[in-house]
C-alpha positions in Angstrom: 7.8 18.4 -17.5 9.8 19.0 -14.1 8.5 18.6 -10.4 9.3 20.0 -7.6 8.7 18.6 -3.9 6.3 21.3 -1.9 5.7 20.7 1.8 5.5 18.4 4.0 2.2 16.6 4.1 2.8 13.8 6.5 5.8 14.1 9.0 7.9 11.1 9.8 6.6 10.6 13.2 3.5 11.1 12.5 3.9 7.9 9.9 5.6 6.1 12.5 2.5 6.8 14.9 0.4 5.6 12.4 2.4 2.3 11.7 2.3 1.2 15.0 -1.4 1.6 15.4 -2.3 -0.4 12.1 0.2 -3.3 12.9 -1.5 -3.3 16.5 -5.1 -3.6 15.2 -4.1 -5.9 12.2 -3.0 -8.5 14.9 -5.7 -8.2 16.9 -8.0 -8.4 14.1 -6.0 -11.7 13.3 -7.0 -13.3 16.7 -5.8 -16.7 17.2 -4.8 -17.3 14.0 -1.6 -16.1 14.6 -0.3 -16.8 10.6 -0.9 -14.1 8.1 0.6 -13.7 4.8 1.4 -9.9 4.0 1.8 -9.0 0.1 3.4 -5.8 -0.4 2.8 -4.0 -3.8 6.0 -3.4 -5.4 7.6 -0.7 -5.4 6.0 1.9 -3.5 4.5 -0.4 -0.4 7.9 -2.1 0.2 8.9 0.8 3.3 5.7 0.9 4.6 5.3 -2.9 4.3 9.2 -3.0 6.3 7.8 -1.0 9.1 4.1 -2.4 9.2 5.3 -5.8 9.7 8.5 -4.9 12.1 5.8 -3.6 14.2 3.4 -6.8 14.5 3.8 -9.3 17.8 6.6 -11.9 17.6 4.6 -14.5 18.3 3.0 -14.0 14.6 4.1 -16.2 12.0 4.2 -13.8 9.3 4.9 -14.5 5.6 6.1 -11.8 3.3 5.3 -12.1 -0.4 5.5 -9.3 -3.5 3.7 -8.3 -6.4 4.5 -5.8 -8.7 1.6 -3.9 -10.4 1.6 -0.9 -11.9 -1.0 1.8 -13.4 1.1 5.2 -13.6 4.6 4.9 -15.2 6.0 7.9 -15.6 3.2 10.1 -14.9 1.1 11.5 -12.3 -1.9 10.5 -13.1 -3.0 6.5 -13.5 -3.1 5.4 -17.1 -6.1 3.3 -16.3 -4.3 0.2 -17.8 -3.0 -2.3 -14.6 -0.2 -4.3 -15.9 1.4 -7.3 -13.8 5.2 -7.8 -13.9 5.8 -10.0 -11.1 3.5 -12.2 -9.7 3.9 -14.1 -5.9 6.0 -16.7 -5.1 3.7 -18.6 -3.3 0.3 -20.0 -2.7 -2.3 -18.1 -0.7 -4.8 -20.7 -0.8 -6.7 -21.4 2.5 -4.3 -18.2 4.1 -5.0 -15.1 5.9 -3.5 -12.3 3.7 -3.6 -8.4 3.7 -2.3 -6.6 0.7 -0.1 -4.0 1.3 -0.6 -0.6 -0.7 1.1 3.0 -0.2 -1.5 4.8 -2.0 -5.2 3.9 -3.7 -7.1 6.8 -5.5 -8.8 5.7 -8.6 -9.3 2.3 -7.1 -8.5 0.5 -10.5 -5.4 -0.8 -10.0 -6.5 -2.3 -6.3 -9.4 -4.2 -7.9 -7.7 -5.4 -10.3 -5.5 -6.8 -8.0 -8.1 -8.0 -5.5 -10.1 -9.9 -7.8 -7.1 -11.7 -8.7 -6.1 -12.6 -5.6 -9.9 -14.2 -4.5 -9.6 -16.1 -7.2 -6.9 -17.9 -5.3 -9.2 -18.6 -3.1 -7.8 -17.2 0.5 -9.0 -17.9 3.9 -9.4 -14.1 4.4 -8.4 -11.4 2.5 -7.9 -7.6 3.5 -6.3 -4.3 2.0 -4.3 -1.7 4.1 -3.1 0.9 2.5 -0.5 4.1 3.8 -2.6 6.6 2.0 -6.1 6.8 0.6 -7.6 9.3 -1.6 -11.2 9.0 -1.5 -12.2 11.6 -4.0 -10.4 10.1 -6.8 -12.4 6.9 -6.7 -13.4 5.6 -9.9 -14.9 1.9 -8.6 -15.3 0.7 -5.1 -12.7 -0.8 -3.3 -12.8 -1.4 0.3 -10.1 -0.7 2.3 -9.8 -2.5 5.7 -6.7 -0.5 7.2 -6.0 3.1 6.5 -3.1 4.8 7.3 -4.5 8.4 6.4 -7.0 10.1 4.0 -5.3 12.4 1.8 -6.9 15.4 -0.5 -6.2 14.5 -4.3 -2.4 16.3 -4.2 0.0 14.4 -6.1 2.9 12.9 -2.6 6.2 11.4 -2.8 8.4 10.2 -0.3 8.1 7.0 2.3 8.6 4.8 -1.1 5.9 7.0 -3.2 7.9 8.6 -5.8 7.5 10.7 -9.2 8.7 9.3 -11.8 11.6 7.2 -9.9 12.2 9.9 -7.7 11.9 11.0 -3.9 10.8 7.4 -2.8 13.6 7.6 -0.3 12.4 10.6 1.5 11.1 9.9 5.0 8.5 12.0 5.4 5.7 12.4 2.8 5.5 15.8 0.8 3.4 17.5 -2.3 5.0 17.1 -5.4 4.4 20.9 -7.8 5.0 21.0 -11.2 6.8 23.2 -12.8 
């Protein structure tokens, strides 16, 4: 099967926007506490992760930590089946962390990964995500930080890709197959 990109869905600058406003509530949500670790979910999260954190007050002592999870290989629809290939490098025990996301539609994969992070038993423990897509939920998963609803249209670009491609677009477009 072949894909081609469709329009743009979500211009640059309005991402940028909408960046700025998350990192901005995220550190006031923090208050005092001025340490947070951020885990971006590999590979898509990693720009929007870059930018989030760019954006957040200096004064912040921000840690930056991966994961790499994955539910959709080299399709367009999630598989369901949430596999782990890299895990963090450190401890979030007794931290404030907010896992990073680009998208969360079924909600599988996300709750998955949430119930194994609690288990590590942090302080706090939030979800932002770029893009959400509420009518594809299969199980609950609350999101604390959203970047933007989205109708279910398969999007690439700003790290979300299609099969290894269009992650490096800057804006966010509709993918059609063809």
């Amino acid at each position: 099967m072949s894909y081609k990109l469709g329009d743009v869905i979500l211009s640059r600058e309005a991402i940028s926007r909408r960046v700025k406003e998350i990192a901005e509530q995220i550190a006031k949500d923090n208050g005092k506490d001025k340490s947070l670790v951020v885990v971006g979910i590999l590979t898509g999260a990693a720009f929007f992760l870059t930018d989030l954190v760019r954006e957040m007050p200096e004064d912040m002592d921000i840690r930056v930590d991966f994961m790499s999870v994955a539910s959709y290989g080299d399709s367009t629809t999630s598989s369901g089946i949430v596999r782990i290939f890299h895990d963090l490098k450190s401890s979030i025990e007794g931290k404030n962390v907010v896992v990073v996301e680009d998208i969360v539609d079924t909600g599988l994969t996300l709750s998955h990964l949430l119930d194994l992070l609690k288990n590590r038993n942090p302080a706090s423990l939030k979800v932002c995500v770029l893009l959400d897509k509420k009518e594809r939920r299969k199980t609950e998963v609350k999101v604390d930080y959203c970047g933007f609803s989205i109708p279910d249209e398969f999007v690439v670009g700003y790290g979300l890709d299609c099969a290894g491609m269009w992650r490096h677009l800057k804006d966010i477009k509709g993918v059609i197959e063809e």
